[in-house]
Structure formats: structure tokens, C-alpha cells
N, CA and C of each residue as an Amber inpcrd file, in Angstrom:
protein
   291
 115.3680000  83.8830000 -30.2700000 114.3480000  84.8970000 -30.1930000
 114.8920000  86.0550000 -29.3720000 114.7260000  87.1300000 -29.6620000
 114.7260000  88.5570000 -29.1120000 113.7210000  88.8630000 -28.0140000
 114.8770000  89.1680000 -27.1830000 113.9920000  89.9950000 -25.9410000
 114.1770000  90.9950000 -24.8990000 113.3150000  91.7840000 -24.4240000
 114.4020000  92.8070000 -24.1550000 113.8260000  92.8890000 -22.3920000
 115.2010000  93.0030000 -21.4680000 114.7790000  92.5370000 -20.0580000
 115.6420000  94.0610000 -19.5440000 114.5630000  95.0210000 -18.7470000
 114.1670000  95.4450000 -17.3030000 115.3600000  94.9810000 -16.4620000
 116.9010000  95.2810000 -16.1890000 117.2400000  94.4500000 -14.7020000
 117.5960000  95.8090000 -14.1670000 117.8490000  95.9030000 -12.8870000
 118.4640000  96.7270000 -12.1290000 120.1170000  96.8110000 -11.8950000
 120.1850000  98.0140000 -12.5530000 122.2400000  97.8590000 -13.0360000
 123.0150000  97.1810000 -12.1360000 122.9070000  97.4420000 -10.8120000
 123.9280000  96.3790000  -9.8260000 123.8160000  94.6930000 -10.8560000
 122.3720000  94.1720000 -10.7990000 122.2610000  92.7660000 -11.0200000
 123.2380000  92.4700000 -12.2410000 122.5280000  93.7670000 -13.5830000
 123.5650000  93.8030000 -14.9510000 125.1730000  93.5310000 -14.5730000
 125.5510000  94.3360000 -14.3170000 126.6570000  94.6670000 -14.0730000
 127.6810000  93.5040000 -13.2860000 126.6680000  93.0190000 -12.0740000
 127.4250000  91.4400000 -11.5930000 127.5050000  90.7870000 -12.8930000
 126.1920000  90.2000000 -13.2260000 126.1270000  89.5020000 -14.6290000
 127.4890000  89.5380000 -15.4680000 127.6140000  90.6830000 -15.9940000
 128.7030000  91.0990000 -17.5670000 129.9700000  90.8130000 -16.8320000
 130.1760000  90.9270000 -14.6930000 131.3350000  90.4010000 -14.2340000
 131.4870000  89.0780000 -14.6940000 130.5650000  88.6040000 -14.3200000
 130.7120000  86.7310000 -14.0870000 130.8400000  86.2660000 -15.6570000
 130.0340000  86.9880000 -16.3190000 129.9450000  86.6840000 -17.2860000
 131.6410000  86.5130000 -18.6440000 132.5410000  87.6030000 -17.9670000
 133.4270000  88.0550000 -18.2940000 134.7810000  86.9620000 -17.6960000
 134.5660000  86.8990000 -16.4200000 135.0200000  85.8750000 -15.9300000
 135.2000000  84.6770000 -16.1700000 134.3710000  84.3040000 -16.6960000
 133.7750000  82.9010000 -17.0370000 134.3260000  82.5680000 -19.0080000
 134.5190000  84.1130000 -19.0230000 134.9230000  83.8170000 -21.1210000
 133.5040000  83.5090000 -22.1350000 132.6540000  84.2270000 -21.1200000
 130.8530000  83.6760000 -22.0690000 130.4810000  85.2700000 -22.1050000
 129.0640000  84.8550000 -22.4260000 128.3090000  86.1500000 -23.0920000
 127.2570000  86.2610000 -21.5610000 126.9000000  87.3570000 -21.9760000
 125.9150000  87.6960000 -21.0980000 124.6990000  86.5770000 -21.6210000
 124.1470000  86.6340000 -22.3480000 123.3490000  85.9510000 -22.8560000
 123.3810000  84.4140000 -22.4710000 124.1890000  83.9490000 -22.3950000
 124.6140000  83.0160000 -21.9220000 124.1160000  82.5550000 -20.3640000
 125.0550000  83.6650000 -19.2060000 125.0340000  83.3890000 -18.0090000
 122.9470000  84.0180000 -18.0480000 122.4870000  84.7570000 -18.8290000
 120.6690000  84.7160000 -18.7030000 120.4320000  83.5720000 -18.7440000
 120.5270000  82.9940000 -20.0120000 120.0050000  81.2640000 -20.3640000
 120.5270000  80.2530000 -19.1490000 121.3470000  80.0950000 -19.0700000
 121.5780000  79.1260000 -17.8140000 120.9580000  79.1500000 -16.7980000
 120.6150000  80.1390000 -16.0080000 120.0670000  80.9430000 -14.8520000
 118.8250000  80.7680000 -14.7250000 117.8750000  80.8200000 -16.2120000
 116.5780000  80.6860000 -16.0260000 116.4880000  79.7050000 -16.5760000
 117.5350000  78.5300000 -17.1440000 117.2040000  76.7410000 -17.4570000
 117.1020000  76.2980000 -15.8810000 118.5270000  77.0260000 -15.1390000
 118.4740000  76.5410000 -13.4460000 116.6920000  76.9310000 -12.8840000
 116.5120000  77.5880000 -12.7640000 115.1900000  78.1030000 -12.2260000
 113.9540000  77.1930000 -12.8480000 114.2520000  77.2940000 -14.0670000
 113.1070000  76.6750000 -14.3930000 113.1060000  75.2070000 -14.1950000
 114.0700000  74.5970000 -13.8720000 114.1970000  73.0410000 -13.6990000
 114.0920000  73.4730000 -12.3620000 113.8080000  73.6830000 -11.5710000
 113.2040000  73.3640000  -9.9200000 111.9080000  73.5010000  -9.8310000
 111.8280000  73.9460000 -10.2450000 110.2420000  73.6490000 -10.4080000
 109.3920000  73.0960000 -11.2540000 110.0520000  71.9280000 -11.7160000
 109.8090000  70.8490000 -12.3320000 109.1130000  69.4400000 -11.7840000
 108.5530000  68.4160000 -11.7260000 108.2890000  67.9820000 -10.8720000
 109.3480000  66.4340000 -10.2300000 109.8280000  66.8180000  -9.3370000
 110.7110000  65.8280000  -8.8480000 110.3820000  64.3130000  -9.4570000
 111.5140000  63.5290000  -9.4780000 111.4880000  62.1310000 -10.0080000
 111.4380000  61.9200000  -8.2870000 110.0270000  60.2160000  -8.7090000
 108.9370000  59.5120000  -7.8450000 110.0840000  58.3680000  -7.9300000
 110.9630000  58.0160000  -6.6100000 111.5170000  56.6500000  -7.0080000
 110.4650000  55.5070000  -6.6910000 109.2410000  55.7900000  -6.3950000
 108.5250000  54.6790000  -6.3860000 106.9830000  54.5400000  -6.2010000
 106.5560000  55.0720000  -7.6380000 105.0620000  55.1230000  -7.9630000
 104.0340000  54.3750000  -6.9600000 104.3460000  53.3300000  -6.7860000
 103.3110000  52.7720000  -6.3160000 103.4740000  53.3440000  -4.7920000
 104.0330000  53.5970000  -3.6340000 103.8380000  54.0240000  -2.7540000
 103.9980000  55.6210000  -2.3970000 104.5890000  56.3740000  -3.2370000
 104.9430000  57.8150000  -3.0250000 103.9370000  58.6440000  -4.5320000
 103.5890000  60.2670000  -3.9100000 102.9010000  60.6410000  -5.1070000
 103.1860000  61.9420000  -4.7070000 103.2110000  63.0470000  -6.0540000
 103.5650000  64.1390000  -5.3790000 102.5470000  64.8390000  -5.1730000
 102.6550000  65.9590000  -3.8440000 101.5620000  66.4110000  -3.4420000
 101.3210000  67.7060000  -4.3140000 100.4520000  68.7120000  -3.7680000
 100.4800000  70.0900000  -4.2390000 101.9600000  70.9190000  -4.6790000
 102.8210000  70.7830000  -3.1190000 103.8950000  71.8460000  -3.4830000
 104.2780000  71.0920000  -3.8220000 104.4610000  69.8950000  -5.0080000
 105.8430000  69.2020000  -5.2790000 106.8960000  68.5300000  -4.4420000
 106.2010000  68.3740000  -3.5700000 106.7360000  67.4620000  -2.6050000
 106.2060000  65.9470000  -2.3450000 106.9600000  65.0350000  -3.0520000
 107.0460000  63.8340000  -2.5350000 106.5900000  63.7730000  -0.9420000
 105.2140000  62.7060000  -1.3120000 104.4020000  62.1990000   0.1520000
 103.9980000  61.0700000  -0.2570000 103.6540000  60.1660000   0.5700000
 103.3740000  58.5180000   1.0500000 101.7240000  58.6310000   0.5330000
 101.2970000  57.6480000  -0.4470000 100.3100000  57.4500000  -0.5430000
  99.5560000  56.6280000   0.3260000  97.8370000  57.0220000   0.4090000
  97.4710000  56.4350000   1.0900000  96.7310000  55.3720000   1.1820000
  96.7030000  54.3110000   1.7320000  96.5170000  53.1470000   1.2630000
  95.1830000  52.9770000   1.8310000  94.3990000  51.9670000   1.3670000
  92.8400000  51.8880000   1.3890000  92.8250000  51.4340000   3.4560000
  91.7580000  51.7980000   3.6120000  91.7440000  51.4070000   4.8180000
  92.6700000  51.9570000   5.7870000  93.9260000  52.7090000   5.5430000
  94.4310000  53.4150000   6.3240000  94.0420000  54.3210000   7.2900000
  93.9820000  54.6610000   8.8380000  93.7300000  55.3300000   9.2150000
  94.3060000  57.0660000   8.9520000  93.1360000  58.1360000   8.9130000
  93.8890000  59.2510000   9.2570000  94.2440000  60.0620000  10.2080000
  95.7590000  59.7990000  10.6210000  96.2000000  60.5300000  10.9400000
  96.4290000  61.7520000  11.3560000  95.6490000  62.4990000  12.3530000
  95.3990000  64.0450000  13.0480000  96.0710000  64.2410000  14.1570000
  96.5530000  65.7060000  14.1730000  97.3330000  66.4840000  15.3300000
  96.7310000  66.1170000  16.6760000  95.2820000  65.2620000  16.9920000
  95.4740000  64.8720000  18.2710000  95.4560000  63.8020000  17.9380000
  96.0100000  62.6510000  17.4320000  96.6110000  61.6510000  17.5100000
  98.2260000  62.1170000  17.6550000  98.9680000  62.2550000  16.9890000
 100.1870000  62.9860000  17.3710000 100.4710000  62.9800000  18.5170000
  99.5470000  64.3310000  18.8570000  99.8000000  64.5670000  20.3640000
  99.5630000  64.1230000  21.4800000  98.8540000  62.7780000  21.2770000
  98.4200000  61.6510000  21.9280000  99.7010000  60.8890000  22.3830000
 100.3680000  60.2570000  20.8970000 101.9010000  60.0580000  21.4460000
 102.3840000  60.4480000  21.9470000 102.6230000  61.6120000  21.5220000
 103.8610000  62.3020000  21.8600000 103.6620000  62.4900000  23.1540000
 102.6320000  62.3670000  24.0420000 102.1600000  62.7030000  25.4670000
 102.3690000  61.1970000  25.9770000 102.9390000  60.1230000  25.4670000
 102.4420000  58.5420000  25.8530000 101.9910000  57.9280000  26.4100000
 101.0310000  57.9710000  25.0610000  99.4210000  57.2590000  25.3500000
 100.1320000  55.5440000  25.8070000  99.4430000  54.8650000  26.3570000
  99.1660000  53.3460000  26.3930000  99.0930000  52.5170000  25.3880000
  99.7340000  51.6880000  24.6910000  99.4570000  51.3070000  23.2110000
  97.8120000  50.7890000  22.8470000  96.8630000  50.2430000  23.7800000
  95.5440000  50.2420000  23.8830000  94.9250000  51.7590000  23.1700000
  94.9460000  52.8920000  23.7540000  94.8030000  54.2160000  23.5000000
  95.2680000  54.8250000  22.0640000  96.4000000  54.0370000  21.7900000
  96.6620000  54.3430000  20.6840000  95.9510000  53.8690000  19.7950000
  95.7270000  52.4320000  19.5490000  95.0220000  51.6880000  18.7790000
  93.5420000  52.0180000  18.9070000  93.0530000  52.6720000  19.9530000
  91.5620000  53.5410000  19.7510000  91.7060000  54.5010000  19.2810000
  92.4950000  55.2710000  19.3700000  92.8100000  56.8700000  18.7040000
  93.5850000  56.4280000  16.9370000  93.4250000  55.1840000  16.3960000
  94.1960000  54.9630000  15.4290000  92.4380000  54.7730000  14.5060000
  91.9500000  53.6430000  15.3210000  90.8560000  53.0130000  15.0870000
  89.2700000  53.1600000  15.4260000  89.5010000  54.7840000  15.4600000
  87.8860000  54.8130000  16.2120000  86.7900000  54.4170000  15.7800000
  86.5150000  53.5460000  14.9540000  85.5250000  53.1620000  14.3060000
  85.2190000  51.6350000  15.0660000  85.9740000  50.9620000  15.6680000
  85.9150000  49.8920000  16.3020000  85.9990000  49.8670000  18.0320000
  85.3640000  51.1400000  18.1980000  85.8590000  51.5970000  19.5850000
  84.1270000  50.6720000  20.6090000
């Protein structure tokens, strides 16, 4: 298919270098460039469905499991300040407090 692309001559002009360099077409080093691009933002391979899922940005995160507590910036910073492991397990578990 035909199409006709807008670049700014510096970008052209690298292009028809590399392109020249390389023993290909311009057309060529386009297609590759936007197969590269467009495969990143694809959605990453899950090595393991049952515990990982991808989030919004496409980023691989830990699913969450039933009954799990959540996890908030003052729990964090609870550690990271070191809490008492008692303290922790209330700040993990406040429902049993």
C-alpha cells in the first residue's frame, strides 16, 4: 500500500544514509522501524498466568490473591521505620486488631 509521510529532511536524509549503508531501500529501513515500535507495545509474554497479570501500562504485576492484605505507603513506611513484627502484623491485619 501507498503512503505518503511528512519527515523532517535531517531524519530523511539519516534514513537514505543508513539505508544506503546497509544495501536496502528506504522503504525498508521505514518498515522495520515501525514493526520495532510497534512490537513494544505489544503486550509482554506472562511467564506465569496464574500468579502474574498485566497491569494498565503493560507491566507485569503479582496478582492478588483472595484474602491478601493491602498493602499502603503507611505500611511501607512502617517498615521501613522498624516497626516490631507485632506492629507489623496489625498494620498487615487490621481487621483482627
Amino acid at each position: 500500500m501507498k503512503t505518503t509521510l511528512d519527515l523532517p529532511e535531517d531524519l530523511l536524509i539519516e534514513a537514505k544514509t543508513v539505508a544506503a549503508r546497509r544495501h536496502t531501500t528506504l522503504k525498508a529501513i521505514v518498515e522495520s522501524a515501525l514493526r520495532r515500535e510497534l512490537g513494544a507495545v505489544s503486550e509482554p509474554e506472562n511467564p506465569d498466568p496464574e500468579k502474574f497479570e498485566v497491569g494498565p501500562f503493560g507491566i507485569l504485576r503479582l496478582k492478588k490473591s483472595p484474602g491478601s492484605p493491602l498493602v499502603t505507603s503507611e505500611i511501607i513506611r512502617a517498615i521501613q521505620e522498624g516497626i516490631d513484627d507485632a506492629d507489623a502484623q496489625r498494620a498487615l491485619h487490621p481487621q483482627t486488631r
